[in-house]
N, C-alpha and C positions, 0 to 999 in steps of 0.2 A: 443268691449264693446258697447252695448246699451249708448243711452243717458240718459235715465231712470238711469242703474247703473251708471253710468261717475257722474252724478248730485246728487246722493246719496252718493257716497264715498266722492264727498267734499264736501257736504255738513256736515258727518261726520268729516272729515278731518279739517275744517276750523272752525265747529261751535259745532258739535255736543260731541266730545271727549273733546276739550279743555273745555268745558263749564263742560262735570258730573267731568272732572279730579279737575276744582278749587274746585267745590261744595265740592267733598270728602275728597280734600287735606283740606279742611275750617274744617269742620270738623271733621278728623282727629283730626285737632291738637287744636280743643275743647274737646273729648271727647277722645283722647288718644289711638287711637285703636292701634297703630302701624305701621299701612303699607300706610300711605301715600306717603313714600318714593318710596314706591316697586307699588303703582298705577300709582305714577307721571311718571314713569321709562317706566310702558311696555305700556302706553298711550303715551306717546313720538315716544315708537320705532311702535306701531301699527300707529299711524299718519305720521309717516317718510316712514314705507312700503307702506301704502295708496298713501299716497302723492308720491311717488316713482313711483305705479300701474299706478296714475290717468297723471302722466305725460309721460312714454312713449306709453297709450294707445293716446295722447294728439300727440304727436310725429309720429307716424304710422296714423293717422289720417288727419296730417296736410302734409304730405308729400305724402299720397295718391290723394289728392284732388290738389296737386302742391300750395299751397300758406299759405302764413300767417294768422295769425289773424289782424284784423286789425280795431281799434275803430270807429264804423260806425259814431257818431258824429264827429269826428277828422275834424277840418278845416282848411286849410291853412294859418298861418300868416303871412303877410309881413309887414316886421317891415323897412322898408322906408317912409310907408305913414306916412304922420303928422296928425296927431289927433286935431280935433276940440273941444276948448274947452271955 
């Protein structure tokens, strides 16, 4: 999987489905149409196979390359020094 598609499905995934699922459920249940239950339902389960896709494309990825992710600012703390105050 492209990084182009990898970054589009979560961005779907994360930002894009949840956000039209509130909007519709919002309004659903101002204007009564009915199936706010039945959008909440298959935007769950579209978000959960996404999210399913994006992680073992996520997994063959990171096991190809031999290593982890790993938070580039991450610093080491050590918590013996005494802090000046």
């Amino acid at each position: 999987m492209s990084n182009k598609v990898y970054d589009t499905l979560k961005w779907l995934c994360l930002i894009g489905i949840p956000t039209f699922t509130t909007f519709f459920v919002t309004l659903d249940s101002v204007f009564g149409w009915g199936l706010g239950d039945t959008v909440a339902k298959v935007s769950a389960a579209v978000c959960a196979l996404i999210g399913g896709l994006i992680g073992i494309s996520s997994a063959q990825y990171y096991k190809a390359n031999g290593s982890l992710p790993m938070p580039e600012d991450e610093t080491e703390v050590d918590n013996n020094e005494v802090g000046e105050g």
